[in-house]
PyMOL commands that place a pseudoatom at each C-alpha (Angstrom):
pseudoatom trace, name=CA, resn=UNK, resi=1, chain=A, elem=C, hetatm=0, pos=[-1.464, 1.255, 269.169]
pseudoatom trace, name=CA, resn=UNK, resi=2, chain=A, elem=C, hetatm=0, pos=[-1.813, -1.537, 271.588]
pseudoatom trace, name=CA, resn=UNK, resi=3, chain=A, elem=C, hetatm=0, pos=[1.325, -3.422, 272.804]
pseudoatom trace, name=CA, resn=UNK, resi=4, chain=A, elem=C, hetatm=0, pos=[1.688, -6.940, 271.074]
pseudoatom trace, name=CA, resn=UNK, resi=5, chain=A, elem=C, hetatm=0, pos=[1.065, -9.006, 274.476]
pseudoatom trace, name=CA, resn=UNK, resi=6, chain=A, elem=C, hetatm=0, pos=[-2.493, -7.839, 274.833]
pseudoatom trace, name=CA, resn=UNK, resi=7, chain=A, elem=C, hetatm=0, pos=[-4.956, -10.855, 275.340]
pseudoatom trace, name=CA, resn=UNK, resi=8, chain=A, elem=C, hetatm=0, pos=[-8.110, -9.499, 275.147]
pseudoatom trace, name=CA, resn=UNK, resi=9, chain=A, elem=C, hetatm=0, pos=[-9.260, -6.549, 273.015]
pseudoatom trace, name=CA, resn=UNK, resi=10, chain=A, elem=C, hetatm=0, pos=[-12.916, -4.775, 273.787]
pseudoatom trace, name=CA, resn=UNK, resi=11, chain=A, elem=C, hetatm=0, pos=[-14.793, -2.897, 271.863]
pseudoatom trace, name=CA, resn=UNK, resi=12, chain=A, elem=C, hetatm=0, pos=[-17.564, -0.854, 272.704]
pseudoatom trace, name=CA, resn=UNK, resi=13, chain=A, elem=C, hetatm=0, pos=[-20.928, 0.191, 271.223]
pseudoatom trace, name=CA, resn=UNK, resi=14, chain=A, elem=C, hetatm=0, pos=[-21.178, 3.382, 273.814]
pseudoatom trace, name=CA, resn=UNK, resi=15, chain=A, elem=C, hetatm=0, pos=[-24.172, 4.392, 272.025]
pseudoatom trace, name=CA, resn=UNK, resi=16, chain=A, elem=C, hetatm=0, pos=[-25.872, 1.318, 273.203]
pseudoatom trace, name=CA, resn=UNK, resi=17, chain=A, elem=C, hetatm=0, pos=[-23.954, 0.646, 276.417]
pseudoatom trace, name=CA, resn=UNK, resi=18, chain=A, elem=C, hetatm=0, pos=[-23.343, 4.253, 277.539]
pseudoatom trace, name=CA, resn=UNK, resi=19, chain=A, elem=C, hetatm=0, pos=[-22.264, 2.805, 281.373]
pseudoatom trace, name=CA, resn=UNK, resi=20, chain=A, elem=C, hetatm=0, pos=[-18.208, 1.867, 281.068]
pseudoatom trace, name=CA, resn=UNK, resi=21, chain=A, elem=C, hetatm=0, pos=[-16.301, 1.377, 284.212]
pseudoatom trace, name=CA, resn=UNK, resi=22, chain=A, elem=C, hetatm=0, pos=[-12.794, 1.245, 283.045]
pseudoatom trace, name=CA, resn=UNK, resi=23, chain=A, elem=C, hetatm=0, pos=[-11.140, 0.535, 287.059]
pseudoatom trace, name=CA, resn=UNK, resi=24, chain=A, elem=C, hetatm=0, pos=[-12.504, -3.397, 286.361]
pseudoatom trace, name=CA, resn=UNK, resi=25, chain=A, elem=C, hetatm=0, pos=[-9.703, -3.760, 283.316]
pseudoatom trace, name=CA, resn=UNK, resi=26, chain=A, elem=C, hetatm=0, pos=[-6.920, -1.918, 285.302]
pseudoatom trace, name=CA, resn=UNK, resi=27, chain=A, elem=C, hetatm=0, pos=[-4.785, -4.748, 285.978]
pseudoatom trace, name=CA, resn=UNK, resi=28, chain=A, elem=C, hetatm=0, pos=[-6.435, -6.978, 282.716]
pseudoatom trace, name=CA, resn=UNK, resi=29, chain=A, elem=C, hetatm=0, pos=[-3.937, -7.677, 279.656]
pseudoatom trace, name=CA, resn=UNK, resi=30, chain=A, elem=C, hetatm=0, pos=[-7.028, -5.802, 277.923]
pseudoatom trace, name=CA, resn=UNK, resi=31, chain=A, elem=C, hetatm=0, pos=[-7.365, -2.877, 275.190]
pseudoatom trace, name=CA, resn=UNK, resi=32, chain=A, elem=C, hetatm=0, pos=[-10.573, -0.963, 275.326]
pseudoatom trace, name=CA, resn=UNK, resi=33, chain=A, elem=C, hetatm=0, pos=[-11.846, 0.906, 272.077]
pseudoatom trace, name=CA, resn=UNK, resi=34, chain=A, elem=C, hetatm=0, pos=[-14.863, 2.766, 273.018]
pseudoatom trace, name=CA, resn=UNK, resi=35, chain=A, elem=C, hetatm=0, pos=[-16.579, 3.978, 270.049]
pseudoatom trace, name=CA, resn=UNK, resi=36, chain=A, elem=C, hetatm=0, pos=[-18.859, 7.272, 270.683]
pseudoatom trace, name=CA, resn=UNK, resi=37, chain=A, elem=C, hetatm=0, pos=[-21.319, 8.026, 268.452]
pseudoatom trace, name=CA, resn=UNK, resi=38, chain=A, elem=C, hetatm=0, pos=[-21.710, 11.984, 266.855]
pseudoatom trace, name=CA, resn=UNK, resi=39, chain=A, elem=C, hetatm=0, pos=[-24.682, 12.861, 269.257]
pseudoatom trace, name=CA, resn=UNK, resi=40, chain=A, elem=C, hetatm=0, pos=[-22.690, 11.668, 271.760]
pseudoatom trace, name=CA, resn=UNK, resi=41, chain=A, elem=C, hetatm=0, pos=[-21.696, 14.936, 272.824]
pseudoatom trace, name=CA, resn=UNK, resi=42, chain=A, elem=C, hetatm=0, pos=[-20.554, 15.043, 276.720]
pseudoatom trace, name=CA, resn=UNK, resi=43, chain=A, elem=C, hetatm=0, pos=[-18.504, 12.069, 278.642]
pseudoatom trace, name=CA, resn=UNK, resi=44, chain=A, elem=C, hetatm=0, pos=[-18.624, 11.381, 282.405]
pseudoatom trace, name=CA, resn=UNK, resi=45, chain=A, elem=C, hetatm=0, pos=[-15.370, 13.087, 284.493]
pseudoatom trace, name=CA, resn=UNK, resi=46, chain=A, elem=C, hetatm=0, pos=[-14.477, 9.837, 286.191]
pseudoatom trace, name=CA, resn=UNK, resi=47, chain=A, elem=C, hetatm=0, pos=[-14.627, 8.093, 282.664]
pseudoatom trace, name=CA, resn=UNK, resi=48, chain=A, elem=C, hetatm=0, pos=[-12.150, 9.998, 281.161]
pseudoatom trace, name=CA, resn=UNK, resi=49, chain=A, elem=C, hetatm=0, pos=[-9.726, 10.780, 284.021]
pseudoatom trace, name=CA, resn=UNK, resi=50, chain=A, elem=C, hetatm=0, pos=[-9.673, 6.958, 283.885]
pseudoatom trace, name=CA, resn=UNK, resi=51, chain=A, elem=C, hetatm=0, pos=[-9.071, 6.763, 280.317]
pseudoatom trace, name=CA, resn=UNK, resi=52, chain=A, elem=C, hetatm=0, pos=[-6.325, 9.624, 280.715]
pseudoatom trace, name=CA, resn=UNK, resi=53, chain=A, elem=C, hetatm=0, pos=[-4.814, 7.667, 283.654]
pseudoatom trace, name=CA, resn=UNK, resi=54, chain=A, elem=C, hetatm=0, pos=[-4.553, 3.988, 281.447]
pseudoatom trace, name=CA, resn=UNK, resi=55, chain=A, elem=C, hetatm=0, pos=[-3.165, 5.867, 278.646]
pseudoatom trace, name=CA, resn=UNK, resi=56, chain=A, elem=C, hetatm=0, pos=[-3.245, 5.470, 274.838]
pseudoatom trace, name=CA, resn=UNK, resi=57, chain=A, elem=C, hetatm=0, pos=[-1.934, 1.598, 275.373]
pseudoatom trace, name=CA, resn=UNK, resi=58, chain=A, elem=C, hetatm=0, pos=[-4.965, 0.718, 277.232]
pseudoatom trace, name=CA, resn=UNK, resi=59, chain=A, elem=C, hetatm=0, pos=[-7.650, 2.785, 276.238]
pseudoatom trace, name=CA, resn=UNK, resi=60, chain=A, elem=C, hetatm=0, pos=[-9.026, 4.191, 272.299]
pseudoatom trace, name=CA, resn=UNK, resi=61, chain=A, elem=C, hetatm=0, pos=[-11.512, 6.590, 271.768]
pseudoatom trace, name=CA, resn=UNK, resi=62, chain=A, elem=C, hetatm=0, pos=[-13.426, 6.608, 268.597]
pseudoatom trace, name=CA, resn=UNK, resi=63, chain=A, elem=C, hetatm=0, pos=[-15.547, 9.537, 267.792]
pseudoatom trace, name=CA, resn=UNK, resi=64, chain=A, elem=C, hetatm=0, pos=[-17.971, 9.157, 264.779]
pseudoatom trace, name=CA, resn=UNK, resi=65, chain=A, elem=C, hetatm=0, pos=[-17.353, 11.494, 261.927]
pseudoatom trace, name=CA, resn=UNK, resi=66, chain=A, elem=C, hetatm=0, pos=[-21.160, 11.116, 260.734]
pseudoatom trace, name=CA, resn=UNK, resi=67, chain=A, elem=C, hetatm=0, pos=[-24.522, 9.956, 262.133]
pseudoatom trace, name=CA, resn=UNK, resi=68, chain=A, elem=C, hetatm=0, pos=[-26.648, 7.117, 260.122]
pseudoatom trace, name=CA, resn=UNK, resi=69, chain=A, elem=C, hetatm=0, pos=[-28.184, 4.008, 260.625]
pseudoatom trace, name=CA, resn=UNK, resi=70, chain=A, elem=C, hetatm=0, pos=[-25.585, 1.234, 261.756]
pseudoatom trace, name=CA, resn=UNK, resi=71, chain=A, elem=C, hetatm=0, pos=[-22.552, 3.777, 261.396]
pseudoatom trace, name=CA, resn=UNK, resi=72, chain=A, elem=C, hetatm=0, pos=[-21.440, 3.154, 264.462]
pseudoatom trace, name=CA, resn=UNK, resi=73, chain=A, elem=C, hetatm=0, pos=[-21.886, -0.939, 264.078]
pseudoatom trace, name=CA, resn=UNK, resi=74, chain=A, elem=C, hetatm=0, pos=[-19.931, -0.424, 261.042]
pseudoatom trace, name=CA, resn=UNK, resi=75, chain=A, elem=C, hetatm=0, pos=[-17.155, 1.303, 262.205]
pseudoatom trace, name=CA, resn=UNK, resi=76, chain=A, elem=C, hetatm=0, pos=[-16.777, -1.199, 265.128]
pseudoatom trace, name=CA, resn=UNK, resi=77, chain=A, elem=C, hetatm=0, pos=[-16.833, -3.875, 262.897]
pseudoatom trace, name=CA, resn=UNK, resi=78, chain=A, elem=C, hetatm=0, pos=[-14.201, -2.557, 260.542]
pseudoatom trace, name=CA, resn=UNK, resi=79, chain=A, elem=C, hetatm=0, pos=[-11.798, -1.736, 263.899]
pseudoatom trace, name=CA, resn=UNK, resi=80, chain=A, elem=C, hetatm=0, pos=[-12.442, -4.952, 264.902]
pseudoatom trace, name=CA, resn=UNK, resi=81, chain=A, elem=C, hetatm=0, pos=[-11.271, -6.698, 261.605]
pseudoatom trace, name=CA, resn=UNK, resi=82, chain=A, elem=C, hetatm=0, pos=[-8.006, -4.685, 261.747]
pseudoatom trace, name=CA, resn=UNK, resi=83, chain=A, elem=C, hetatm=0, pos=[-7.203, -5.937, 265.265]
pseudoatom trace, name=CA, resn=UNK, resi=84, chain=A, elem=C, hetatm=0, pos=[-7.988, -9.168, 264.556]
pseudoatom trace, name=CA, resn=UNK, resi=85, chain=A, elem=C, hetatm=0, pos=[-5.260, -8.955, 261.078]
pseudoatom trace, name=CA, resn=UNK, resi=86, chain=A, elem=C, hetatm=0, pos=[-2.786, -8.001, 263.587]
pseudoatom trace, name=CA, resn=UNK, resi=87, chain=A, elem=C, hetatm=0, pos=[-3.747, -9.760, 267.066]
pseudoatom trace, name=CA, resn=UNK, resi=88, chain=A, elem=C, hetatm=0, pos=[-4.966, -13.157, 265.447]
pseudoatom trace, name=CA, resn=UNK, resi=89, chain=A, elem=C, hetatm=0, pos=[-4.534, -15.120, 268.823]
pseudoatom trace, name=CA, resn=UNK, resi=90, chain=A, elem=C, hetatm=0, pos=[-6.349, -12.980, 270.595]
pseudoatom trace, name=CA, resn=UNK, resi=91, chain=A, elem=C, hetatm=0, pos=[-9.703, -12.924, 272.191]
pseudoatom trace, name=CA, resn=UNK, resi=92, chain=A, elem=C, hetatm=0, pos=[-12.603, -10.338, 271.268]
pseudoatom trace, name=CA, resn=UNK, resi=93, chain=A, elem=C, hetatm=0, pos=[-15.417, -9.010, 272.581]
pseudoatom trace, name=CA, resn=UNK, resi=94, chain=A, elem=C, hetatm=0, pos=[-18.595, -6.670, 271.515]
pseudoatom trace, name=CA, resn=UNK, resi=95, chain=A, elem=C, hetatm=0, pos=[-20.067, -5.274, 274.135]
pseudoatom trace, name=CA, resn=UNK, resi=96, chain=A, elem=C, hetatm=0, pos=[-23.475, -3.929, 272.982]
pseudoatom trace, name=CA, resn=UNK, resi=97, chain=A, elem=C, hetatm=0, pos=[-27.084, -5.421, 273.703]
pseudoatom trace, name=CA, resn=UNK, resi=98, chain=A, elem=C, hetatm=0, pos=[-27.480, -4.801, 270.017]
pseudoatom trace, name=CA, resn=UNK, resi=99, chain=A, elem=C, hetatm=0, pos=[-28.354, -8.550, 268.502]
pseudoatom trace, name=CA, resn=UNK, resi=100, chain=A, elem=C, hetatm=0, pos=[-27.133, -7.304, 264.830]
pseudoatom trace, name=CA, resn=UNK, resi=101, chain=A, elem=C, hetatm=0, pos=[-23.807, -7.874, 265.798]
pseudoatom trace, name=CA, resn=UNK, resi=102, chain=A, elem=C, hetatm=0, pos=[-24.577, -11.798, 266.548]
pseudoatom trace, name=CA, resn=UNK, resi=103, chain=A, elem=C, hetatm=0, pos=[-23.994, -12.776, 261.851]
pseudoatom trace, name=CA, resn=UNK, resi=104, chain=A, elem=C, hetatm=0, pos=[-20.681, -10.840, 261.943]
pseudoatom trace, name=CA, resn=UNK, resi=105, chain=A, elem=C, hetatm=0, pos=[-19.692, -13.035, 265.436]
pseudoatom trace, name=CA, resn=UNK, resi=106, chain=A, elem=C, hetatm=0, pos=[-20.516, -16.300, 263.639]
pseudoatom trace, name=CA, resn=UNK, resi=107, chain=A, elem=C, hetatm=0, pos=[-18.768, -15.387, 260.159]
pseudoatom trace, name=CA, resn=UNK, resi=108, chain=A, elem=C, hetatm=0, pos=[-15.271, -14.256, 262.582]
pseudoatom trace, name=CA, resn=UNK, resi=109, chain=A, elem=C, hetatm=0, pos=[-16.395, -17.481, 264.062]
pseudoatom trace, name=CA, resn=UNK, resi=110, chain=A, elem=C, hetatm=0, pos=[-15.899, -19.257, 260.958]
pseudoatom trace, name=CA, resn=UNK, resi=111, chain=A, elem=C, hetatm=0, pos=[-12.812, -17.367, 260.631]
pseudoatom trace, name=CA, resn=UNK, resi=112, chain=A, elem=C, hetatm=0, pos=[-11.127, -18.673, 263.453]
pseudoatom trace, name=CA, resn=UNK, resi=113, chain=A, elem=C, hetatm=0, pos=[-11.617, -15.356, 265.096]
pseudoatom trace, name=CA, resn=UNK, resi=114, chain=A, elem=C, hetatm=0, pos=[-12.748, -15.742, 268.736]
pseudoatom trace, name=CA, resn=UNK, resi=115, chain=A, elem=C, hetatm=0, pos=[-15.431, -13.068, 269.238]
pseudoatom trace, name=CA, resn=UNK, resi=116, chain=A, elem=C, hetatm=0, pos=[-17.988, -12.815, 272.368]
pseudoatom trace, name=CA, resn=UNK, resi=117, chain=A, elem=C, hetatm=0, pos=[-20.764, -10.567, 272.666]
pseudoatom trace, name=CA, resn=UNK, resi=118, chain=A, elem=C, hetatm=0, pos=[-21.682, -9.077, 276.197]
pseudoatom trace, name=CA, resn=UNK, resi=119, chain=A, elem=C, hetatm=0, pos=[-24.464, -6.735, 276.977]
pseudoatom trace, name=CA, resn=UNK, resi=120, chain=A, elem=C, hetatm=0, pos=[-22.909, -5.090, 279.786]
pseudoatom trace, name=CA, resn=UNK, resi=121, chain=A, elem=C, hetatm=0, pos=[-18.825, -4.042, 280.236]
pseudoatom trace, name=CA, resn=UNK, resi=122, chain=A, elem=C, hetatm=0, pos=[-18.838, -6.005, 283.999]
pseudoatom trace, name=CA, resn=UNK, resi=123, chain=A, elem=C, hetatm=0, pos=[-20.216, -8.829, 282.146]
pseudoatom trace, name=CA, resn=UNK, resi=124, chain=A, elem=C, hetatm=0, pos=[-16.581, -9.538, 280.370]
pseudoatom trace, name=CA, resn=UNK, resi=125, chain=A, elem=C, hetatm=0, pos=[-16.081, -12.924, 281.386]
pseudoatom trace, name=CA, resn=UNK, resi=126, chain=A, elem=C, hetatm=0, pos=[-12.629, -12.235, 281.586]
pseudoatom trace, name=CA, resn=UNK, resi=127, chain=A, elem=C, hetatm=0, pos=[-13.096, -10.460, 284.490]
pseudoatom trace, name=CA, resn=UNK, resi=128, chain=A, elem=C, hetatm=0, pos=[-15.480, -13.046, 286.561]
pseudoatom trace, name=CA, resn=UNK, resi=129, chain=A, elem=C, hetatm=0, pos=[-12.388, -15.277, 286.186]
pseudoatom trace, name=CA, resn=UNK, resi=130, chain=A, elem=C, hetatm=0, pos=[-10.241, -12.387, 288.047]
pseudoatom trace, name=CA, resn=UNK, resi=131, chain=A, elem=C, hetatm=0, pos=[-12.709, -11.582, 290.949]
pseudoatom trace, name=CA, resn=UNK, resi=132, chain=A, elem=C, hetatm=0, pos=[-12.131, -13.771, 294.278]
pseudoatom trace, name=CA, resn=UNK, resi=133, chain=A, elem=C, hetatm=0, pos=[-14.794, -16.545, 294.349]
pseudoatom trace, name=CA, resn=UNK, resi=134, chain=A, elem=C, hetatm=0, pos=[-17.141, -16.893, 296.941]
pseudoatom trace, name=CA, resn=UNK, resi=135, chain=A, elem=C, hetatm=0, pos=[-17.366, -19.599, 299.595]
pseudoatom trace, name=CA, resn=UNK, resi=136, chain=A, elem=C, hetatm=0, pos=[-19.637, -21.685, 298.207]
pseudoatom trace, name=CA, resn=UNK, resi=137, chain=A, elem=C, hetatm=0, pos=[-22.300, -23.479, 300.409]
pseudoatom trace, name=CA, resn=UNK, resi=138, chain=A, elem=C, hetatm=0, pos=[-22.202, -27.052, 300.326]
pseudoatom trace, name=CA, resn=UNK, resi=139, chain=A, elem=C, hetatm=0, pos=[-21.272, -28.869, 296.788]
pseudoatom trace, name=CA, resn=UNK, resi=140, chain=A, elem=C, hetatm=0, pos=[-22.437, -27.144, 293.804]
pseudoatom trace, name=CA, resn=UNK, resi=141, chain=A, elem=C, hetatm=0, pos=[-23.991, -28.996, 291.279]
pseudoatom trace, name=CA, resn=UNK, resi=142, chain=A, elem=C, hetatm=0, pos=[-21.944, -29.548, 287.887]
pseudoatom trace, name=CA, resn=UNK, resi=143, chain=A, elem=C, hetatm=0, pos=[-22.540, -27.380, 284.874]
pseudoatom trace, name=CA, resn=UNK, resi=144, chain=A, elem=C, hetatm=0, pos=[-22.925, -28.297, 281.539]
pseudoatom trace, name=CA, resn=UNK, resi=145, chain=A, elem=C, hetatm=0, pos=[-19.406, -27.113, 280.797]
pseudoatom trace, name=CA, resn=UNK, resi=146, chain=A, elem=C, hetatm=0, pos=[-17.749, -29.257, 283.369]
pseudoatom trace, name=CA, resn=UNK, resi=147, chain=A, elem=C, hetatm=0, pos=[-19.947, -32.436, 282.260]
pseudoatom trace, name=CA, resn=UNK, resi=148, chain=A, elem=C, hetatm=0, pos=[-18.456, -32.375, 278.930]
pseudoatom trace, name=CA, resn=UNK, resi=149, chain=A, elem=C, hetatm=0, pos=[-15.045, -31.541, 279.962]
pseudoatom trace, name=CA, resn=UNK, resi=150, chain=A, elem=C, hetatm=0, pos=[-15.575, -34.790, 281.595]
pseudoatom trace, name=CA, resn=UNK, resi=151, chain=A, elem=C, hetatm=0, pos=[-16.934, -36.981, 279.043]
pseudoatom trace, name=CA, resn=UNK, resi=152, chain=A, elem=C, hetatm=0, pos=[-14.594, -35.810, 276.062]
pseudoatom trace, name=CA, resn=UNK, resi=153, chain=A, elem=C, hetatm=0, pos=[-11.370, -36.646, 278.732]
pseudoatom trace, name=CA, resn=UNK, resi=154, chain=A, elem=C, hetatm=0, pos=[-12.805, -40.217, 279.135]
pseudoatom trace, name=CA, resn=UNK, resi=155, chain=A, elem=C, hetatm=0, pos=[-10.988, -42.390, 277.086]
pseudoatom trace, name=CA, resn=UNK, resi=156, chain=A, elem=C, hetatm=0, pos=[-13.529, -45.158, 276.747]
pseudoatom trace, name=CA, resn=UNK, resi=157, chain=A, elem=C, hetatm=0, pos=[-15.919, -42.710, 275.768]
pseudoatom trace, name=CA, resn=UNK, resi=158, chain=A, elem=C, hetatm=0, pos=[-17.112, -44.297, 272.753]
pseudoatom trace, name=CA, resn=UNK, resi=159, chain=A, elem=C, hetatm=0, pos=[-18.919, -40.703, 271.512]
pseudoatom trace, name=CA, resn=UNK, resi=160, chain=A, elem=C, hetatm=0, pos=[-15.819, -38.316, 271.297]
pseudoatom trace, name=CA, resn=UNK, resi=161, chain=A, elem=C, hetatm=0, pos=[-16.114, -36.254, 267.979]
pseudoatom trace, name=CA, resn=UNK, resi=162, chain=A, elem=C, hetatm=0, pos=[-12.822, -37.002, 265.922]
pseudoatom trace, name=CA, resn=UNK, resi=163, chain=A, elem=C, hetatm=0, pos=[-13.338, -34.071, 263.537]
pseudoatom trace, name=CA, resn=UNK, resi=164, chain=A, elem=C, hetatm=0, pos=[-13.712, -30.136, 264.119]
pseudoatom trace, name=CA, resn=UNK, resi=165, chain=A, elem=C, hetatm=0, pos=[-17.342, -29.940, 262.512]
pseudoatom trace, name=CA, resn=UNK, resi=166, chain=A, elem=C, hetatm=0, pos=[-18.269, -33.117, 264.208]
pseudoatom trace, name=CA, resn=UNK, resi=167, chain=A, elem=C, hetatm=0, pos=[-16.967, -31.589, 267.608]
pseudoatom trace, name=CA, resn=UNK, resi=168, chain=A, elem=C, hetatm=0, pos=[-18.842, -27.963, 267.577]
pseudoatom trace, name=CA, resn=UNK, resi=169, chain=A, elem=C, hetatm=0, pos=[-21.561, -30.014, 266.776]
pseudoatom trace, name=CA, resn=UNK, resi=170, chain=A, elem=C, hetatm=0, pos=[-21.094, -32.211, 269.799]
pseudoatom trace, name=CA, resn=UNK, resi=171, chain=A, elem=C, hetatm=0, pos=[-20.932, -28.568, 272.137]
pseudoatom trace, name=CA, resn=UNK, resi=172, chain=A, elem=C, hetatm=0, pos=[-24.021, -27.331, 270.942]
pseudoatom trace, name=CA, resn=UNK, resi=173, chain=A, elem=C, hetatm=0, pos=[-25.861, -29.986, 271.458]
pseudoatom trace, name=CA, resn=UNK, resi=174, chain=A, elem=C, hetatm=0, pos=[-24.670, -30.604, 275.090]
pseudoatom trace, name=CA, resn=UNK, resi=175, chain=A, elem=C, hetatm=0, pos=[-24.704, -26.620, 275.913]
pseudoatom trace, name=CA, resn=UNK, resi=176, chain=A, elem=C, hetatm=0, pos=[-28.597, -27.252, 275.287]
pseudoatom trace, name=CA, resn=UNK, resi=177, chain=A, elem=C, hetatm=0, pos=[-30.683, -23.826, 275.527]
pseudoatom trace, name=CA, resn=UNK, resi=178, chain=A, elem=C, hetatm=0, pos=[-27.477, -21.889, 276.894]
pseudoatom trace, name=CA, resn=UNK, resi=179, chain=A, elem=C, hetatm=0, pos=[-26.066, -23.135, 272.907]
pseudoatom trace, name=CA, resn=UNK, resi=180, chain=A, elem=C, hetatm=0, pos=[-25.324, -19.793, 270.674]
pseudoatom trace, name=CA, resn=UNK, resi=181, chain=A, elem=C, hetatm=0, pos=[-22.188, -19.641, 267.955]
pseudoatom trace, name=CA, resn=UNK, resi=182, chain=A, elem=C, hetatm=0, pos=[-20.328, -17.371, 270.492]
pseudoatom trace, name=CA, resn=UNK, resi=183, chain=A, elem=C, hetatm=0, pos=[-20.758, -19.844, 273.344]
pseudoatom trace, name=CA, resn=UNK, resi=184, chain=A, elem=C, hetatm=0, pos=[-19.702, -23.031, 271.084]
pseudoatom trace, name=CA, resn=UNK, resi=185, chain=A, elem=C, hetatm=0, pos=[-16.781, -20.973, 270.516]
pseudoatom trace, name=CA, resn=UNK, resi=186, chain=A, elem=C, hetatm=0, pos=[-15.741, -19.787, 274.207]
pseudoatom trace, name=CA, resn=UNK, resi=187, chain=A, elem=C, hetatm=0, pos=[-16.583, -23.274, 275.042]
pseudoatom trace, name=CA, resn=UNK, resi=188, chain=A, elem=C, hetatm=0, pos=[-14.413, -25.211, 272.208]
pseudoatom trace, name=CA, resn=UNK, resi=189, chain=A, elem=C, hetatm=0, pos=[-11.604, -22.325, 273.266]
pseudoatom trace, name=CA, resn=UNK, resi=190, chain=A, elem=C, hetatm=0, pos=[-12.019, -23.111, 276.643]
pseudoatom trace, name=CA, resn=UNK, resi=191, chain=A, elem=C, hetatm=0, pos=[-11.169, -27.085, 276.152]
pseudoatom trace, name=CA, resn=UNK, resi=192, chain=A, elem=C, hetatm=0, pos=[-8.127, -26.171, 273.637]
pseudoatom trace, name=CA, resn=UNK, resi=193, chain=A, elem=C, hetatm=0, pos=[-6.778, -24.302, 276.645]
pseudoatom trace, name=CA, resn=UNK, resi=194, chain=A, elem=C, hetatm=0, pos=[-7.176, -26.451, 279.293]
pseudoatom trace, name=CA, resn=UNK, resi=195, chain=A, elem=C, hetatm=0, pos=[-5.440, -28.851, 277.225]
pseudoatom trace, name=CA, resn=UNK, resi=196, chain=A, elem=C, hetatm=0, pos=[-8.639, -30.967, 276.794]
pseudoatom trace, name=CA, resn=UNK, resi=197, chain=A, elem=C, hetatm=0, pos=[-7.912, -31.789, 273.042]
pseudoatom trace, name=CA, resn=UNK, resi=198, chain=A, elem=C, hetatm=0, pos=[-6.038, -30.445, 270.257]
pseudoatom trace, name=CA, resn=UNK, resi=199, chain=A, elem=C, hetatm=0, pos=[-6.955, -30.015, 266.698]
pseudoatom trace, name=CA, resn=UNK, resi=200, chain=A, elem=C, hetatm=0, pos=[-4.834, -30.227, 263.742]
pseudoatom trace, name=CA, resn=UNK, resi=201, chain=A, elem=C, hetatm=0, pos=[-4.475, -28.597, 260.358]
pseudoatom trace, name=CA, resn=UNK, resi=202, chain=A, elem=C, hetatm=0, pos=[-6.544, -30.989, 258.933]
pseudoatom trace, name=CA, resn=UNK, resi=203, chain=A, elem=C, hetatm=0, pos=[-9.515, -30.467, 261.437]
pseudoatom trace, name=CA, resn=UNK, resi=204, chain=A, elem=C, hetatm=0, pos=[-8.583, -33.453, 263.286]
pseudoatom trace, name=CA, resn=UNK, resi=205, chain=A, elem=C, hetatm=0, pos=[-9.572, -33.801, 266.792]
pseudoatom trace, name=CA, resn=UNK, resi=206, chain=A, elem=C, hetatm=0, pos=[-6.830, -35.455, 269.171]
pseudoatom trace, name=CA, resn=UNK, resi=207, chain=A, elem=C, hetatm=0, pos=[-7.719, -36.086, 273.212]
pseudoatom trace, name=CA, resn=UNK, resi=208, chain=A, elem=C, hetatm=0, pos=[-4.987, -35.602, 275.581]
pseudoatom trace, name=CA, resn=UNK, resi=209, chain=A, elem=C, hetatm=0, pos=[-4.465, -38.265, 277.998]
pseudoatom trace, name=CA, resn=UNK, resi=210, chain=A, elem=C, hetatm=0, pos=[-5.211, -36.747, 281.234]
pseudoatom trace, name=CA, resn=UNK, resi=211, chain=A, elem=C, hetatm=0, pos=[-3.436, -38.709, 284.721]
pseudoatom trace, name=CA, resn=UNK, resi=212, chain=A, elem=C, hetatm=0, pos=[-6.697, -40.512, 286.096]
pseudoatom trace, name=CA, resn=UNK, resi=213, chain=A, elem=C, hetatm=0, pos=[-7.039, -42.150, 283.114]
pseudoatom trace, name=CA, resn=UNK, resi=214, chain=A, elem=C, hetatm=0, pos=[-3.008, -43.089, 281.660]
pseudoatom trace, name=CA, resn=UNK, resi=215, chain=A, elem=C, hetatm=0, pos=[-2.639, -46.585, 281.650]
for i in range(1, 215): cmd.bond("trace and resi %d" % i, "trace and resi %d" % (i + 1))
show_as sticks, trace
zoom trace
């Protein structure tokens, strides 16, 4: 079982995504559950003198009992759902190219449970935020993201959502084409944490004040 402090739990489809390089989560606060399916017979060396090396606290293999359509989508789903009982803060992630997954994301979503789907394991977007960034070349143009940080910390901003469904409403329409459940999600997460806005019990949206604009 997992230590309490984990912050991100993975879980993948390694019928779908066969390629897992377990060296990137080494360092991570992360628990990896990689769920094999029952053809699966043989796993690299290197992958599991890794997973030998993490130990049990880091790493879960899951071996399917029986073959079937979706029994392997199934099983991750239910492991998932357990985690999430237990771990309710923290974040989740799918990696699979498998689009099926995408209705259970948006009914955790609806839960409160932060889920992302990635179609590769380097992909974690944990793990960009880890790696050193490069020098950039002159000044890079804002992304959507950052644009909306800014707007919703404006305090004359006459448009800032005051309720939750108002709000996710708001982030998909400024994420444009990049919009998907998962990414209105990361992105509302990603303003809770940088202490953007807060929101209440009662789905109430509060802006913190941030220094450029107090009064």
């Amino acid at each position: 079982m997992p230590p309490e402090a984990v912050e991100h739990f993975v879980f993948v489809d390694f019928e779908n995504v066969p390629s897992v390089d377990l060296s990137l989560v080494a360092t991570q606060s992360v628990h990896v559950t990689l769920l094999v399916g029952k053809t699966q017979r043989k796993l690299d060396t290197a992958l599991v003198g890794r997973m030998l090396q993490l130990g049990k606290d880091k790493v879960a293999l899951i071996e399917m009992g029986a073959s079937g359509r979706n029994a392997l989508d199934f099983t991750l789903a239910f492991y998932l759902g357990q985690s999430a009982l237990r771990h309710p803060a923290a974040h989740y992630y799918i990696v699979s190219k498998d689009k099926d997954f995408d209705p259970l994301i948006s009914h955790l979503y609806i839960q409160e449970v932060m889920v992302t789907r990635v179609a590769s394991f380097d992909a974690l977007p944990f793990l960009a935020r880890s790696k050193k960034p490069a020098t950039p070349v002159g000044k890079p143009a804002p992304d959507k993201r950052t644009k909306l940080i800014a707007r919703l910390q404006h305090p004359e901003n006459p448009a800032r959502p005051s309720t939750r469904k108002a709000l996710l409403a708001h982030i998909k329409t400024a994420l444009g084409k990049e919009s998907t459940d998962a990414k209105v999600a990361e992105t509302l997460r990603e303003l809770q944490e940088k202490n953007v806005l807060a929101i209440d019990t009662k789905d109430v949206v509060s802006y913190v004040p941030t220094p450029r604009y107090k009064s």
